[in-house]
TORKOL-4160 file (C-alpha; in steps of 0.2 Angstrom, whole numbers, padded with zeros to 4 digits, m for minus):
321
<pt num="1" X="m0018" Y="m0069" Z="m0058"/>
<pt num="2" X="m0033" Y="m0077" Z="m0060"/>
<pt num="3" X="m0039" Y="m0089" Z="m0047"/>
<pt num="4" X="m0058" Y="m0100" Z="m0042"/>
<pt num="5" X="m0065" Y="m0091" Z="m0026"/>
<pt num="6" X="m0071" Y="m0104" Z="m0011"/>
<pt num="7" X="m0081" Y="m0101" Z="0001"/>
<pt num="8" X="m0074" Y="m0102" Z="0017"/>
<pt num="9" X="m0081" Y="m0107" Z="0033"/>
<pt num="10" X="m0076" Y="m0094" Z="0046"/>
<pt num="11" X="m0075" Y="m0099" Z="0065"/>
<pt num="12" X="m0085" Y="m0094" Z="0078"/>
<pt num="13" X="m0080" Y="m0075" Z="0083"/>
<pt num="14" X="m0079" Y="m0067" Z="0101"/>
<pt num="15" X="m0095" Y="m0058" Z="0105"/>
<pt num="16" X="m0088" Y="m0037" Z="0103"/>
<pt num="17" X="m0099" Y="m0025" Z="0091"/>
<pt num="18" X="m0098" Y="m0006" Z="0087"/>
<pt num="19" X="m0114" Y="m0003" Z="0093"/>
<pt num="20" X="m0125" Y="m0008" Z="0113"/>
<pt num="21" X="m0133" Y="m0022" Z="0106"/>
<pt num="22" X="m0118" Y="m0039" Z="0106"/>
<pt num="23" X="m0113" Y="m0041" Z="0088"/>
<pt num="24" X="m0095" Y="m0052" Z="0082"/>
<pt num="25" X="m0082" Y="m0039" Z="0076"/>
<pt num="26" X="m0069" Y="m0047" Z="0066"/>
<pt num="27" X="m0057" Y="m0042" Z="0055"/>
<pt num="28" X="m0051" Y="m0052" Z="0038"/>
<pt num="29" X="m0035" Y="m0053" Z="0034"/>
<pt num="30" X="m0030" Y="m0060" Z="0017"/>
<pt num="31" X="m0015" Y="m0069" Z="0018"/>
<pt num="32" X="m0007" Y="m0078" Z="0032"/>
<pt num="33" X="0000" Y="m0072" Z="0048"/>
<pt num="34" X="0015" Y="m0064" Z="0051"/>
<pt num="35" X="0010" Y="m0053" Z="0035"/>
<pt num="36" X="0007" Y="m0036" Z="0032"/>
<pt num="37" X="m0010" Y="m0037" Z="0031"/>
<pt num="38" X="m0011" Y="m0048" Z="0046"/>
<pt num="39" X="0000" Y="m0035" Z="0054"/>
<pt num="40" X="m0014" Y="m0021" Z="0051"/>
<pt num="41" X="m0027" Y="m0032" Z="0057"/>
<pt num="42" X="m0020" Y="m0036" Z="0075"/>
<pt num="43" X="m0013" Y="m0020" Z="0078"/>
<pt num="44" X="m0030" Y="m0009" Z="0073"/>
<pt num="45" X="m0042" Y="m0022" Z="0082"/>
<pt num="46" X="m0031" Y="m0023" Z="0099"/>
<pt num="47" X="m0030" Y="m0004" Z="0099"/>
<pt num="48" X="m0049" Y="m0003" Z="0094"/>
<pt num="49" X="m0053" Y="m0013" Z="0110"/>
<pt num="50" X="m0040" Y="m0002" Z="0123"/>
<pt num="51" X="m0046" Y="0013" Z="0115"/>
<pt num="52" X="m0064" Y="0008" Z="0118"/>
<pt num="53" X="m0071" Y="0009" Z="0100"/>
<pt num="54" X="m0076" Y="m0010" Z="0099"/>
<pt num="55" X="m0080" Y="m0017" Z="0119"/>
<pt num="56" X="m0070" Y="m0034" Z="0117"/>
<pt num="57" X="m0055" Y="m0040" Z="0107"/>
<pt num="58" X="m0057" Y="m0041" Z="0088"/>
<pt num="59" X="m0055" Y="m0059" Z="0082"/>
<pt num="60" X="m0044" Y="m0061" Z="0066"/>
<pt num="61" X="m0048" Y="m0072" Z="0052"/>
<pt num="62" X="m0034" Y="m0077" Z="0039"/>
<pt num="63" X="m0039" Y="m0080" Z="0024"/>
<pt num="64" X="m0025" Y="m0084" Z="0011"/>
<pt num="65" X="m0026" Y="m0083" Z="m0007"/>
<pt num="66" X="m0026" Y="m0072" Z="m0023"/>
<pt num="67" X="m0016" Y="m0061" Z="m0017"/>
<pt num="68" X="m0030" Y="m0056" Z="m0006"/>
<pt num="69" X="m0041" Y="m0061" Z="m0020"/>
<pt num="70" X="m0050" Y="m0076" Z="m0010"/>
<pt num="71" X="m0054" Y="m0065" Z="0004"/>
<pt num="72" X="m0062" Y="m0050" Z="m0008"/>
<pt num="73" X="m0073" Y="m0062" Z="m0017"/>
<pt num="74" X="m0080" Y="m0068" Z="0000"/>
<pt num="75" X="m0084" Y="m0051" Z="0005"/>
<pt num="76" X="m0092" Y="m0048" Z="m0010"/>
<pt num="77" X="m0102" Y="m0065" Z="m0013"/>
<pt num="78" X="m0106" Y="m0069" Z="0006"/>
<pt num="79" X="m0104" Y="m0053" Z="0015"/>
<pt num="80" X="m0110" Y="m0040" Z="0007"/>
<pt num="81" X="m0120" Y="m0032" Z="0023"/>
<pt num="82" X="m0110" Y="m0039" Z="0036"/>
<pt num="83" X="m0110" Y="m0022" Z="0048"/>
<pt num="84" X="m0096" Y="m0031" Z="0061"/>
<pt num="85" X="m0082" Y="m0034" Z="0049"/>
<pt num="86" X="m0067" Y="m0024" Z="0042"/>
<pt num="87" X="m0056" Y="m0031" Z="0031"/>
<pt num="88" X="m0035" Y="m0027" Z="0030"/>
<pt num="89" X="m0032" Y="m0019" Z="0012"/>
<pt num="90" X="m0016" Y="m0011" Z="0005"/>
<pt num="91" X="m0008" Y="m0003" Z="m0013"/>
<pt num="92" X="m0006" Y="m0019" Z="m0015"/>
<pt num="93" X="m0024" Y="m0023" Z="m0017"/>
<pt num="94" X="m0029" Y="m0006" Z="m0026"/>
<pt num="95" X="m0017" Y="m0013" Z="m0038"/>
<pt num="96" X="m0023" Y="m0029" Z="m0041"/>
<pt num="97" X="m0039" Y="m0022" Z="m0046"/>
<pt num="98" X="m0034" Y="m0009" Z="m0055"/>
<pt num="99" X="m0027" Y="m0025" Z="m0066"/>
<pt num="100" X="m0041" Y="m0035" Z="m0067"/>
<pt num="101" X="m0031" Y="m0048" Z="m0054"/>
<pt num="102" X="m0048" Y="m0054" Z="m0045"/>
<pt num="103" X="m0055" Y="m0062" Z="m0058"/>
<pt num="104" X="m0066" Y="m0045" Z="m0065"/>
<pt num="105" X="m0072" Y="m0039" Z="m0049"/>
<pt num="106" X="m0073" Y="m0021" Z="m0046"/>
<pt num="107" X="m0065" Y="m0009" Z="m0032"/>
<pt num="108" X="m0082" Y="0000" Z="m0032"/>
<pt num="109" X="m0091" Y="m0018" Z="m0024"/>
<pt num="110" X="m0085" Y="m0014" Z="m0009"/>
<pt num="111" X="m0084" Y="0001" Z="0003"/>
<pt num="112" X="m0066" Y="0008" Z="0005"/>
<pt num="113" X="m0065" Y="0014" Z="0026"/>
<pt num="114" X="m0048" Y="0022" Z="0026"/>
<pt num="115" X="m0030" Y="0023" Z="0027"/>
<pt num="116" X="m0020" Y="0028" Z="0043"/>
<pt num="117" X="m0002" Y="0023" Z="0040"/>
<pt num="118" X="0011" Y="0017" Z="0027"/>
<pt num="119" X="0026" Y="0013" Z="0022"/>
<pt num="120" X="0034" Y="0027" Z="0009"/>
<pt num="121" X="0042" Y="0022" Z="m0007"/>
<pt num="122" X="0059" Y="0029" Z="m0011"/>
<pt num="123" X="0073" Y="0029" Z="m0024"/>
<pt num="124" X="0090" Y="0028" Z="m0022"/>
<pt num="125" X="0105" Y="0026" Z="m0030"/>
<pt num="126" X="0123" Y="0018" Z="m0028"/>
<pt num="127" X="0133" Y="0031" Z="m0015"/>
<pt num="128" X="0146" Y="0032" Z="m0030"/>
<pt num="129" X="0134" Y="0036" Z="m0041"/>
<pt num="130" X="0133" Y="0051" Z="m0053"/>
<pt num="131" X="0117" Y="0057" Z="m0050"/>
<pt num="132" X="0116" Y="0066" Z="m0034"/>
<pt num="133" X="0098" Y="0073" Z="m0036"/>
<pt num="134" X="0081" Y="0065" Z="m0042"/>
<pt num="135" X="0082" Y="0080" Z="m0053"/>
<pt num="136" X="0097" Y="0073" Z="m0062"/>
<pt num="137" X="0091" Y="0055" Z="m0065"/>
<pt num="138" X="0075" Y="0060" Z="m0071"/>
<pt num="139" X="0082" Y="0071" Z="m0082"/>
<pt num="140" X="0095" Y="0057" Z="m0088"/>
<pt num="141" X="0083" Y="0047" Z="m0089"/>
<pt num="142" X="0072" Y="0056" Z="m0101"/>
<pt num="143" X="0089" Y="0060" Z="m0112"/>
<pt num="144" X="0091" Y="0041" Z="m0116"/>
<pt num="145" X="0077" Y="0031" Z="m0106"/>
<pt num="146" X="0087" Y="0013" Z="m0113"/>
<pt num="147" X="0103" Y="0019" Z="m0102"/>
<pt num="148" X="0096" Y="0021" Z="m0088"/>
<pt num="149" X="0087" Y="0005" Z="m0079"/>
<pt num="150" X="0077" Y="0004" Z="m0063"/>
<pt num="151" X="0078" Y="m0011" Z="m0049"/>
<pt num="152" X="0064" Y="m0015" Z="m0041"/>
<pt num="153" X="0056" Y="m0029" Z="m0029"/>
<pt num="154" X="0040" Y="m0032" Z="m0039"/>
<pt num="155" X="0035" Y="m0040" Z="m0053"/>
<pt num="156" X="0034" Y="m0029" Z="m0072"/>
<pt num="157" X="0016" Y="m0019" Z="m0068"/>
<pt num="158" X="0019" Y="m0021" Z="m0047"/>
<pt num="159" X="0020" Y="m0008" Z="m0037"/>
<pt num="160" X="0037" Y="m0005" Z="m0038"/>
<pt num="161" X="0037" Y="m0004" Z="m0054"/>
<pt num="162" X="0021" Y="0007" Z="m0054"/>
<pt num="163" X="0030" Y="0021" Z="m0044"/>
<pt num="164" X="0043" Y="0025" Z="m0058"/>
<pt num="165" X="0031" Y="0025" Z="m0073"/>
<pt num="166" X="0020" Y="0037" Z="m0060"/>
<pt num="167" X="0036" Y="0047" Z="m0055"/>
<pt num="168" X="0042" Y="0049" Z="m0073"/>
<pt num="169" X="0025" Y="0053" Z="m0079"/>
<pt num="170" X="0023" Y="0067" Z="m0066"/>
<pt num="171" X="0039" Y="0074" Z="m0071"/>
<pt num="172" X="0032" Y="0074" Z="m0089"/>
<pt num="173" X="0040" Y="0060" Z="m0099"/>
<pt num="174" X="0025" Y="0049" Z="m0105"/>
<pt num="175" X="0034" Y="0034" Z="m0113"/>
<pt num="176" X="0030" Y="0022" Z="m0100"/>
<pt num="177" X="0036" Y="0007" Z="m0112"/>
<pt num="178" X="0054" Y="0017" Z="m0113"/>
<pt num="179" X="0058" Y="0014" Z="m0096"/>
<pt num="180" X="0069" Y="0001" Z="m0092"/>
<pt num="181" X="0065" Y="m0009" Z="m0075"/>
<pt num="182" X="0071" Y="m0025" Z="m0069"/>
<pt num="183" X="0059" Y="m0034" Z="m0058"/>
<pt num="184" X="0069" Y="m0045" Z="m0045"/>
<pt num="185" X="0063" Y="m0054" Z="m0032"/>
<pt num="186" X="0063" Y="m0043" Z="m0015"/>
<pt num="187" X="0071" Y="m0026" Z="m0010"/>
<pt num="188" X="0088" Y="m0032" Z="m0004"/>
<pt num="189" X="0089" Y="m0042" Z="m0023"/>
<pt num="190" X="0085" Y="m0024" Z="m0029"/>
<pt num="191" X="0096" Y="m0018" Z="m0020"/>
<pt num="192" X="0112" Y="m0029" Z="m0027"/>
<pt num="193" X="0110" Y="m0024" Z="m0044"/>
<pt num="194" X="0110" Y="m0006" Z="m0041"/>
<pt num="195" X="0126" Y="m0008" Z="m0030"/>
<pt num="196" X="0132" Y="m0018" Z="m0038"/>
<pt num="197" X="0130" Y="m0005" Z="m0057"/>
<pt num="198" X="0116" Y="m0017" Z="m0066"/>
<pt num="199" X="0107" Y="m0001" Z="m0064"/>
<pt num="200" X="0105" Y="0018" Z="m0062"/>
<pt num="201" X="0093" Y="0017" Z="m0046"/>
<pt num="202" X="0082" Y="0008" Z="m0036"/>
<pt num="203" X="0066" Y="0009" Z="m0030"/>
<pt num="204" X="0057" Y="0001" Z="m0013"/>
<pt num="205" X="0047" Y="0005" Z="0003"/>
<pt num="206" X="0060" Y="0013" Z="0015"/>
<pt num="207" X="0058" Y="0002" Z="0027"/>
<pt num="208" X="0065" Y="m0013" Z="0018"/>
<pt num="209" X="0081" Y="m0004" Z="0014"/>
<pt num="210" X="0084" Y="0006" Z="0028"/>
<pt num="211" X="0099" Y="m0005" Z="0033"/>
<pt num="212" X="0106" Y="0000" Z="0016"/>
<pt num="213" X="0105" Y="0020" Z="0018"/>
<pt num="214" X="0112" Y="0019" Z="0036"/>
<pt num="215" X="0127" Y="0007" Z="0031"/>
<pt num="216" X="0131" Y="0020" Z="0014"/>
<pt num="217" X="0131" Y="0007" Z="0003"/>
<pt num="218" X="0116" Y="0016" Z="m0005"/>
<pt num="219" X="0110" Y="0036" Z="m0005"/>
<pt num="220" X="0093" Y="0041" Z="m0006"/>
<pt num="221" X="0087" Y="0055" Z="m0018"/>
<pt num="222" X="0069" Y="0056" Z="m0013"/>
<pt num="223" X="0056" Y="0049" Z="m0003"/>
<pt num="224" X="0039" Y="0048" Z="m0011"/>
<pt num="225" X="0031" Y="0055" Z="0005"/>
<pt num="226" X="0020" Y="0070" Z="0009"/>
<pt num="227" X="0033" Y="0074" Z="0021"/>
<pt num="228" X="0052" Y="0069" Z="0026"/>
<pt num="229" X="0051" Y="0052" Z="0037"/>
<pt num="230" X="0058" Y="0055" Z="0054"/>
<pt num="231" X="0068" Y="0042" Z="0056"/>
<pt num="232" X="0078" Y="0050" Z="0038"/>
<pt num="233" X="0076" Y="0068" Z="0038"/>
<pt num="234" X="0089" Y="0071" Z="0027"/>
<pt num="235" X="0080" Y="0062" Z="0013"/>
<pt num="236" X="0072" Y="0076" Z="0001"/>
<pt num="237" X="0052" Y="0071" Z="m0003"/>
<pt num="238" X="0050" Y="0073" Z="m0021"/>
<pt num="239" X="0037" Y="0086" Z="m0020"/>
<pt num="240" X="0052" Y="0097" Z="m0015"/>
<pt num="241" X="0060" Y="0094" Z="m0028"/>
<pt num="242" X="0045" Y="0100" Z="m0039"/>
<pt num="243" X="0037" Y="0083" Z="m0041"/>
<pt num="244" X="0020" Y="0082" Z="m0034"/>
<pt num="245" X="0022" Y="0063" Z="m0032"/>
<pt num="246" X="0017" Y="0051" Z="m0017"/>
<pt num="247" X="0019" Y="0034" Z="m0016"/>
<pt num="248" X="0016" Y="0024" Z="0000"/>
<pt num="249" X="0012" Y="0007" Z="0003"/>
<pt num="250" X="m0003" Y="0012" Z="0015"/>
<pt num="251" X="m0011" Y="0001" Z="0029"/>
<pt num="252" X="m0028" Y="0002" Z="0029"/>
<pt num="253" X="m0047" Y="m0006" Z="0026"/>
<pt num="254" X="m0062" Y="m0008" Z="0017"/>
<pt num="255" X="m0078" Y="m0013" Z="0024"/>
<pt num="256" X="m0093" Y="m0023" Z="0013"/>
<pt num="257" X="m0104" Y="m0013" Z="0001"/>
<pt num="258" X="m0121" Y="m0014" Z="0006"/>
<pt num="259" X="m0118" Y="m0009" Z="0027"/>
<pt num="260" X="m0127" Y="0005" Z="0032"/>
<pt num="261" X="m0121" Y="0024" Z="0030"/>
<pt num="262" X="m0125" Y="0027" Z="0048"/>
<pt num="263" X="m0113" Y="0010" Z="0050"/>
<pt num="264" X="m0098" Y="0016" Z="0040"/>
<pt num="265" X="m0101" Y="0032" Z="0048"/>
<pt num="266" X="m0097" Y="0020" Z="0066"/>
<pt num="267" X="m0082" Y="0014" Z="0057"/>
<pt num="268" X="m0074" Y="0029" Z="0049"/>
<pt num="269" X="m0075" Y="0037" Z="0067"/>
<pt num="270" X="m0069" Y="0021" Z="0076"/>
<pt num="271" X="m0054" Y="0020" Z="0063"/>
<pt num="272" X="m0049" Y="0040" Z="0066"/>
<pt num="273" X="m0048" Y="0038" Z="0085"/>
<pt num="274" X="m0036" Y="0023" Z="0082"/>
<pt num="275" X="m0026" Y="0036" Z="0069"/>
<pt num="276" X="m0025" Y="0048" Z="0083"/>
<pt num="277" X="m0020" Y="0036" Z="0098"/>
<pt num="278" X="m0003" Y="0037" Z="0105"/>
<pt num="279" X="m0003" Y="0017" Z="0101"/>
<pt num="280" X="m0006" Y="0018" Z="0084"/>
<pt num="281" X="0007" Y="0035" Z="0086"/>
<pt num="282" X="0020" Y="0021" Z="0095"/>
<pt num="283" X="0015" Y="0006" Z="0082"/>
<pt num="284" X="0021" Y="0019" Z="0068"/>
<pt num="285" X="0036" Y="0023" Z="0077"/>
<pt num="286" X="0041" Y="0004" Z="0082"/>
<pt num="287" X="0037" Y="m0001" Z="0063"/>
<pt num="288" X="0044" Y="0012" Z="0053"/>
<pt num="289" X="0029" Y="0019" Z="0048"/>
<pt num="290" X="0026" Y="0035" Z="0042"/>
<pt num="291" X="0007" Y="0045" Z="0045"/>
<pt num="292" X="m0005" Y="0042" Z="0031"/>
<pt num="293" X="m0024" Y="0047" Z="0035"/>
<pt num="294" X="m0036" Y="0048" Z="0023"/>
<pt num="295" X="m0054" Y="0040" Z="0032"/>
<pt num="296" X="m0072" Y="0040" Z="0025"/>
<pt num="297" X="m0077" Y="0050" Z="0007"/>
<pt num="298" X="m0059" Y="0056" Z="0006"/>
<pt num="299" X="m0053" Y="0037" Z="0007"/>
<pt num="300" X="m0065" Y="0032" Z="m0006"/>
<pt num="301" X="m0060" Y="0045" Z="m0017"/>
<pt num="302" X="m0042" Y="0044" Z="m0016"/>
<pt num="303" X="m0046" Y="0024" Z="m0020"/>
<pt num="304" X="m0056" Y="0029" Z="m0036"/>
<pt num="305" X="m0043" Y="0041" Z="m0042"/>
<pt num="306" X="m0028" Y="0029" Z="m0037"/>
<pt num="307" X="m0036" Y="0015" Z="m0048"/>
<pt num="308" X="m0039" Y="0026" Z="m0063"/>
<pt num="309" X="m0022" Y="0031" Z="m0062"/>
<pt num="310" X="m0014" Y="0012" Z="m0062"/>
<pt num="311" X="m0025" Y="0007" Z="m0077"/>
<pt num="312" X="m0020" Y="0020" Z="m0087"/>
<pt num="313" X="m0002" Y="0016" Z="m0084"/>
<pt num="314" X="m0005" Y="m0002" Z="m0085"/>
<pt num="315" X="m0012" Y="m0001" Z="m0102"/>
<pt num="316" X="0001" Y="0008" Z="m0109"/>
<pt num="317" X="0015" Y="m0006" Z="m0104"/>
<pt num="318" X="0002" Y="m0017" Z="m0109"/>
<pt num="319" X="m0001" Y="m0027" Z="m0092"/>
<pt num="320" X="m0022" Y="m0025" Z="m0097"/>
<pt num="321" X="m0030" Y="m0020" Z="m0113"/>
């Protein structure tokens, strides 16, 4: 996905600021509203002003394009120590870089805030399906790989698709290329062709098929959680079923490069009193969002390690050299 980078010129923000002195607080998000990331940005920068860690409303800039491409590059070529802006980021943007999809930038050009929510992958079957545990279609599927096909609602190398190769790999079958996935476009798509027996599972963000597990048409054999979502606690996480595997589609930020520690520092805290406010706690709950904090160093980390992880998967089923 390679795109040309504009520069855009960006409206006049209200005056707010993390610090005394009046400075703008604004918060990018890269894609149009009504989105995800426009979602993040609205919900984080209203609670950042009722909660007091910015002193007046957080104005939101969209900024289509790329695949949130357009609005990386600006950061990085017109922002770069802009203090007063925060940028809405998901797995969806690790992964794009991971694949080289913003024209060779880099995830380390910018500073990765943190992580306070997200939307947890999950796999399911048909409900007259034969495998009643993830243990038995991971173990079918490393019997005869060509027999057993994924659905998924991302493109080949999406994240969708990502979260199988990561599960499978985990569970120690290392044959990326032999796994069978069928992109389609969107969950309920994915959905059809597993009830309807194109194939052996699906896999999705639980919140997109929810409707699906309720009805029965569908039955969930893990949920790539740290813990069993509320809303399903039936559903087993696959680290209980002896695969140390998670897999959200996390809400979050990162923040320009070359700001100040003491700056990031301001941030990191502002964004773990949101993660601990009973909004963000009713915002979760209202959305069908499951906790997912990770905020400062332990952010950036995780980012560095995430990335790594993509690539090498990638390259095996040649989505990068």
């Amino acid at each position: 996905m390679k795109t040309t980078f504009k520069a855009f010129a960006l409206g006049a923000a209200l005056v707010a600021g993390l610090s005394a002195s009046a400075s703008a607080t604004e918060c990018i998000a890269p894609a149009n509203p009504g989105g995800g990331w426009d979602f993040t940005c609205r919900q984080v920068g209203q609670i950042m002003h009722e909660i007091g860690v910015v002193p007046n409303p957080v104005q939101v800039t969209n900024m289509a394009g790329a695949g949130g491409g357009v609005a990386y590059g600006h950061v990085v070529g017109e922002r770069g120590s802009d203090a007063d802006v925060i940028i809405a980021a998901s797995s969806a943007t690790t992964t794009r870089l991971a694949q080289n999809a913003f024209s060779g930038m880099t995830a380390d050009q910018v500073r990765w805030l943190g992580t306070l929510g997200g939307d947890p992958g999950v796999i399911v079957v048909a409900k007259d399906s034969p495998y009643k545990s993830l243990a038995e279609l991971v173990d079918a599927v490393k019997a005869n790989p060509s027999k057993v096909a994924f659905a998924g609602g991302s493109a080949v190398g999406g994240f969708d698709h990502l979260k199988v190769l990561m599960l499978m790999d985990r569970a120690g079958f290392t044959e990326a290329r032999a796994i069978k996935y069928i992109g389609v476009d969107g969950g309920a798509d994915a959905i059809t062709q597993t009830v309807g027996g194109f194939t052996a599972a699906m896999t999705g963000d639980i919140s997109e098929i929810s409707g699906f597990i309720k009805s029965g048409d569908v039955r969930a054999v893990a949920v790539l959680a740290d813990e069993r979502v509320a809303a399903f606690p039936d559903i087993p996480t696959a680290k209980e079923q002896g695969i140390d595997m998670v897999a959200v589609n996390w809400r979050g930020f990162y923040v320009p490069k070359d700001i100040s520690d003491a700056d990031f520092a301001k941030w990191s805290d502002g964004l773990k009193k949101v993660a601990e406010s009973a909004q963000w706690q009713k915002v979760m709950t209202d959305n069908g969002l499951a906790p997912y904090t990770l905020i400062g160093d332990d952010f950036e980390k995780w980012v560095g390690e995430n990335i790594a992880e993509i690539q090498t998967i990638s390259r095996e089923i040649g989505i990068i050299k």
